[in-house]
Structure formats: structure tokens, C-alpha cells
N, C-alpha and C positions, 0 to 999 in steps of 0.2 A: 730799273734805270730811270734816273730822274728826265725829264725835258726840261730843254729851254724854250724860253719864249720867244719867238721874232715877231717884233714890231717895226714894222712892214711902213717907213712912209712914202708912199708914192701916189702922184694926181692919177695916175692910169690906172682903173676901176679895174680894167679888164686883165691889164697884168695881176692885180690880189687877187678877181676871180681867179686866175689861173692857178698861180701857186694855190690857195686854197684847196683848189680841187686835187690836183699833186699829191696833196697831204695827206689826202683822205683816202686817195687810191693807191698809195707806194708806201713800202718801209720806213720812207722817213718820219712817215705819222709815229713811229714810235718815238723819235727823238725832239721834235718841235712842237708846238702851240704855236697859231700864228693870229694876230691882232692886226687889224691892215686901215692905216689913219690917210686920209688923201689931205689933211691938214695939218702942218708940218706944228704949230700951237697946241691944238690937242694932241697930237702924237707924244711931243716931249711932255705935256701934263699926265698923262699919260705913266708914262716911261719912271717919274720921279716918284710914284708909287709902286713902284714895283717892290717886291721884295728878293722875289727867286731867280733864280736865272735869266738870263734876257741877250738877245741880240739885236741892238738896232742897223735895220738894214734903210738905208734912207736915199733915195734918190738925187741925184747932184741938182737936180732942179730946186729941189726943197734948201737947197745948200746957202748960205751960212745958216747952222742952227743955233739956234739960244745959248751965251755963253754958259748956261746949264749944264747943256749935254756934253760939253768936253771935261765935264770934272765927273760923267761918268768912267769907271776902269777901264784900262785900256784894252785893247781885242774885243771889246763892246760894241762899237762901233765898225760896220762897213758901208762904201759908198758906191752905189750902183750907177756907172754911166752908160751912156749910148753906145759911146766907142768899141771900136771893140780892141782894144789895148787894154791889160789890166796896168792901172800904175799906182801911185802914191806911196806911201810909209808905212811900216809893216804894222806902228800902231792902228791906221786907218787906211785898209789897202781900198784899190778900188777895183770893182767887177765890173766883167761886161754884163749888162741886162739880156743880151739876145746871147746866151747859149744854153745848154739843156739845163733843165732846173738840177735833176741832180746833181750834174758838176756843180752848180752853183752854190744850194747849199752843204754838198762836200765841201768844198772849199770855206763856206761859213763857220762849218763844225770845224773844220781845222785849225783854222784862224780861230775861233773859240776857247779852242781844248788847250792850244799852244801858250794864249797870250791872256788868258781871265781865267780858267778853270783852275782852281786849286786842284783836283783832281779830277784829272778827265774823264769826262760822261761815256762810257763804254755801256756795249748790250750785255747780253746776259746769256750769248748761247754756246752754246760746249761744241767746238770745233772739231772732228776729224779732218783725215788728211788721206786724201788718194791717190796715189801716187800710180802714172799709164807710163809702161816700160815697154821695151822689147832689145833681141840682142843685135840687131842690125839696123836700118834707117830702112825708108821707106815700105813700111808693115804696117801704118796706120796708125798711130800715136795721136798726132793731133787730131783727125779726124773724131778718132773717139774722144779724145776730150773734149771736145766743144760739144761733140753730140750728149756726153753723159751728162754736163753741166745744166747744155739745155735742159735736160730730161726732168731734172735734179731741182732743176728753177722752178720747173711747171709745176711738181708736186708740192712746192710749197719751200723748198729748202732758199736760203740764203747761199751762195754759192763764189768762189773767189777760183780763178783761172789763173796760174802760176806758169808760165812759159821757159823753161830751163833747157833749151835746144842751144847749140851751138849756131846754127844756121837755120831760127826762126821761119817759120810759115807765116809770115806777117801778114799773106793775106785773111788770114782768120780772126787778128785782130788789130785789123785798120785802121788807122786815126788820123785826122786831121789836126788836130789842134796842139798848142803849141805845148812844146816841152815834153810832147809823150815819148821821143826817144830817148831820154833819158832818165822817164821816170824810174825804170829799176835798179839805172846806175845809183840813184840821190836814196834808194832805200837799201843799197846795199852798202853806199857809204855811212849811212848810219849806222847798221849793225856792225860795222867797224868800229867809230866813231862814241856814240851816245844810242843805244839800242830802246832806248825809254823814251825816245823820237820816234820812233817806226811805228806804232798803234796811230799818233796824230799827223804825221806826214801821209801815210796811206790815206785819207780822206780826201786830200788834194790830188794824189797820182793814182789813184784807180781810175779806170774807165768804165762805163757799161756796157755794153758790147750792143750796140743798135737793132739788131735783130735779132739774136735768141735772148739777151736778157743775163747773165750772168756778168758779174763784174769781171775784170782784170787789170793786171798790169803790165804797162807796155813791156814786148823783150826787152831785153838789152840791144843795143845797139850795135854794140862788139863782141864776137865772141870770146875775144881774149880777157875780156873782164870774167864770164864765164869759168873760163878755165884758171881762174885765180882764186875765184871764191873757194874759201877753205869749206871744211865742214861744223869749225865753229862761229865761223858767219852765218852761213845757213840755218844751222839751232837757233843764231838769235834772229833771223829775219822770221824763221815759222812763228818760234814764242811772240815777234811781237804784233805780227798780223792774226795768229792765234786769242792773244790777249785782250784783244779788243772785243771782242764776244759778240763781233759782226755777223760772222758766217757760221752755217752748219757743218761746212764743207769745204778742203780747199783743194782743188784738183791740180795735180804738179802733172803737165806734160814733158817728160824728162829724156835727155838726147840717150841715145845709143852707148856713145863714146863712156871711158873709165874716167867720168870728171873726177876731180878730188873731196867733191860734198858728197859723191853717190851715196856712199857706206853711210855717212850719218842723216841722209833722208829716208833711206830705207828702214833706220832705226826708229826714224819720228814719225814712219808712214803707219797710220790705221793697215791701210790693205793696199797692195799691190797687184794693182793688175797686167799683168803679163802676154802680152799679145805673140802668139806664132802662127805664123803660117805655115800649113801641108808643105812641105821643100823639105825635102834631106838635106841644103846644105843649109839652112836655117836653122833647123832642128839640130844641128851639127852645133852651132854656133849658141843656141842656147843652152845643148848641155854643158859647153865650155865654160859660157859666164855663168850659168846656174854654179858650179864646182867653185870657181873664182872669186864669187860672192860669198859664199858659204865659206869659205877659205877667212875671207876678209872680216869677217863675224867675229868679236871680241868672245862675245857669250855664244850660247849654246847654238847652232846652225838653225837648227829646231825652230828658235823663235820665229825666224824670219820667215822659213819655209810655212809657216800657220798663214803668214801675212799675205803670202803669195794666191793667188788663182791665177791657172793657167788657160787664156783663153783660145781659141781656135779662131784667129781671124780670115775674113774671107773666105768662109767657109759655102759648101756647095753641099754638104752631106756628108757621111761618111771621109774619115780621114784616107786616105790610100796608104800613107807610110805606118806604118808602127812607133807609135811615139812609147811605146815603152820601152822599147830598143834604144831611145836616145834618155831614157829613166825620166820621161815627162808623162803627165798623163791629160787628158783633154776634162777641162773643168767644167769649160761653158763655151759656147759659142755664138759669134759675131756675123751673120749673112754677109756674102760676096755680094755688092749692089753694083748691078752692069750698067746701070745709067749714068754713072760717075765717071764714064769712060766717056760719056759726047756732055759733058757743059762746060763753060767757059770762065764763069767765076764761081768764086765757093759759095757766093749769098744764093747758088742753083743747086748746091749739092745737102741742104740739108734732109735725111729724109727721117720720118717720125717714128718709124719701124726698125731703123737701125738705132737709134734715139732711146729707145724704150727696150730692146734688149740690152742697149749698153748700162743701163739707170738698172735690171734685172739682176745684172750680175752684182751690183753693190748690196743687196738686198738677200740675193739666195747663196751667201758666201757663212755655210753654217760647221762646215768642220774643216781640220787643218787640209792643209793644200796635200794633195795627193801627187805625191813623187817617189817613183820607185827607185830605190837603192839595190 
């Protein structure tokens, strides 16, 4: 994957330390080279030797530049203020200097990739996709997402959090800033729309998630957008957040309910993880949708049932019911953690031990799913 340059002008020594060191500590180092000029003269002498790729990020202080630099290409150019309003023109947008640098230069790349790149600069890693199921609501879904992603992050993977609930657990990924509730709506309008937008839009609407570290994107906002998305929207939102060769991994927290994408995520899903709890009337309910699904399977039922692991969540020991009586059989299991029953927000509930057998079971899923017929 090729880099671009940023050429960085700004009098604040301590801001180019900063990013600098950013660079060298985070993913992004894979996609920038950064040049940092606190002289707005050499900066542009600079810049008109270039040959390869290049970003000028230029401080509004530094601002009028050399009638030079505006007969560089357009998306070349971004201008970083104090404010914290972004404004100006899509040729030369302008950033706020004070938010996290990843946003920032996400938003650099994107504005890049959109408006200069003849072909935009993607990574190079081969994406799975893990899709956390279960056949009722509240069995633990999100929780293990975010814990596996964590998990997932620590090891090294690049990791992307897909939120597909009807009625989001937004406390798990909280945001402040502006536009994140409709981030998912503006990339599900694209794969309506222009699907060959969604690799460079995702750059601006991810977020990172401030404490464990795995990207995402905001839910939806409504759930009725949700329950419209067909499932060949969905094929083109995976292929194009896929396509970017960003992540290792992209984890789908996906609702209960018979949305109308389910069938075709299960088809795009690597592995499925399946969450039950000990409950005969759960156990009821997943052999119902187990039959349902496999019902719905164009091809072989087979395929899917490979994809599947069925896990034991909440688990204490030993199952009490007979899960082969409901033709399930227990694959792996997830610890019951009683301390989740006295904290108050979820930045209290991560714990490292549930975190690491949930990351366990992606890893020890070596034969087809075991389902007794």
C-alpha cells in the first residue's frame, strides 16, 4: 500500500511533536509520512518538489498561502482551525485542530481518497467477518462483542464493530461528536446509492471507541431504517467496508428479531457465534430459529451449520438441561460474571477473563458445528 505524505504547516512545535509520535505508535503509520515545516515559505518550497502523493495540512494561522499552492490538485489541501466548527468548501475543508488525531487524519484520508486519489489508497488485509447471534434479546450479544473485539484488538488484529440491533445498547458506543448518529444512516445510503463511496466515506464516520480500542460505527439512529435494509444493501455495505483492506475482522452485533438482511449476513458471515443460555424456554426458541434459518438457506443447510458455534453463555458449569433434547449441542462456553450485576456504567463492566475466552472461541472453532438431528 502506497503512503501519503503530510506536510504538516503549523508554528506549534508541540502539535507536530504530537502527531509525529501518533505516527509512529498507531496504524496510521502504515498510511502517512509526515514532514512538519513551522515556516509557511519553506513548507510550500517544499511541497513543489514533491512528486508522490502528498497532503498539505496547513494551519489558518499560516493562511494566505503562496498563490503556488492553490494550483496544487484539489483534496490536496486541508486547513486546520482553532474552532471547533468544521467549515469551508469541500475543495478545502477545514478541521478542528483540538480533536483526537485519528479522527483527524480519518477524515484527511478521506477527504484524500474522494477528491485527489485516482485510486484510492486501501491496506492490504483480508477481512473476516463474525457475526454474535442469539434467538431472544437479552443473552448477551453486545457484551460479547465489544469484549471479543477488545480481545481481538490486544492481539494485534485491526478490528471494525458493526451494531445491527434494532434497539442499540448505545451505551457501549458513545459519542460525542457531531454527526455520529447518523453515521450509519450516510453509509447505508450509499450502498443504495453509489457503493464505490463506502470504502472512502467510512474513514470519516468510524469512530474508535476510547477505551478498549476497536473502531466502529455509530448505530443507526432509528430502528426502522434497520428494518428496511434489504440484504442486498447489506452485501454492498460488508463488500465495501471489506474492500478497504482496513480490518482483520469485522464483528456484527446482530438483533434477535427476523430482520430481512439476516439470511444474507449469515451467508457473508466467516463464523457465527451463537449464544444460549441453560433455560428450556430459550433452548425452545433456538431450536425453532435454528429450523427457520436452515429453512431459509437457498444452498445446502450444511453450509451454514459449519459456520455456526454454539456457545453456553452464562455459564456456571455443567448445563442442567439437555441441550440435545432441543438437537443443540454445547460448543464452548462463556463464564456467568456476578459482578456485572452491582456497576453502574459499562466503562465498569469490562472484565479481561471474559474478554479472552470470548477471543478463544474464534480461534478453537476447528470442525463443523455439532447439531444433532
Amino acid at each position: 500500500m502506497a503512503k501519503i505524505s503530510v506536510v504538516l504547516l503549523e508554528e506549534d512545535r508541540y502539535f507536530g511533536d504530537m502527531m509525529s509520535a501518533f505516527l509512529r505508535a498507531s496504524e496510521y503509520g502504515e498510511r502517512f509520512t509526515l514532514r512538519v515545516f513551522t515556516c509557511a515559505r519553506h513548507g510550500s518550497q517544499y511541497v513543489e518538489q514533491l512528486s508522490e502523493p502528498f497532503v498539505l495540512v496547513v494551519h489558518e494561522s499560516m493562511m494566505p498561502l503562496a498563490e503556488a499552492a492553490y494550483r496544487i490538485k484539489p483534496g490536496c489541501i486541508v486547513i486546520l482551525s482553532d474552532a471547533s466548527l468544521s467549515e469551508g468548501i469541500l475543495e478545502y475543508p477545514v478541521l478542528c485542530k483540538f480533536q483526537p488525531l485519528d479522527r483527524l487524519l480519518s477524515r484527511v484520508l478521506a477527504h484524500f481518497n474522494e477528491f485527489a486519489a485516482v485510486v484510492p489508497l486501501t491496506g492490504r488485509r483480508e477481512t473476516s467477518i463474525c457475526t454474535v447471534y442469539s434467538a431472544s434479546g437479552g443473552i448477551g450479544k453486545t457484551i460479547t462483542s465489544v469484549h471479543l473485539a477488545r480481545q481481538l484488538a490486544i492481539r494485534g488484529e485491526r478490528v471494525l464493530c458493526l451494531c445491527l440491533e434494532l434497539l442499540p445498547s448505545r451505551e457501549w458506543y458513545a459519542s460525542d461528536d457531531d454527526g455520529a448518529p447518523e453515521a450509519f444512516s450516510q453509509l447505508l445510503y450509499y450502498a443504495k446509492t453509489n457503493p464505490k463511496l463506502i470504502g472512502i466515506k467510512k474513514d470519516s464516520l468510524k469512530r474508535k471507541h476510547a477505551h478498549l480500542k476497536f473502531d466502529y460505527i455509530p448505530p443507526f439512529a432509528t430502528g426502522s431504517e434497520l428494518w428496511e435494509m434489504n440484504g442486498g444493501e447489506l452485501r454492498q455495505l460488508l463488500s465495501g467496508l471489506s474492500g478497504t483492506g482496513d480490518y482483520d475482522r469485522i464483528v456484527v452485533d446482530l438483533d434477535s428479531a427476523p430482520l430481512p438482511c439476516r439470511t444474507e449476513l449469515f451467508r457473508h458471515s466467516d463464523q457465527i457465534l451463537w449464544l444460549i443460555t441453560d433455560d428450556s424456554v430459550h433452548l425452545a426458541k433456538a431450536r425453532e430459529q435454528l429450523h427457520l434459518l436452515s429453512a431459509e438457506q437457498e444452498a445446502d443447510p450444511r453450509q451454514l451449520l459449519r459456520k455456526m458455534t454454539f456457545i453456553h453463555n452464562k455459564s456456571m458449569g455443567q448445563p442442567l438441561n439437555d441441550w440435545s433434547g432441543y438437537g443443540l449441542s454445547v460448543q464452548a462456553k462463556l463464564s456467568y460474571v456476578p459482578e456485572w450485576k452491582a456497576v453502574r456504567k459499562t466503562s465498569e463492566m469490562f472484565s479481561p477473563a471474559f474478554a479472552e475466552q470470548a477471543a478463544s472461541v474464534i480461534h478453537a472453532k476447528e470442525v463443523p458445528a455439532g447439531v444433532d438431528r
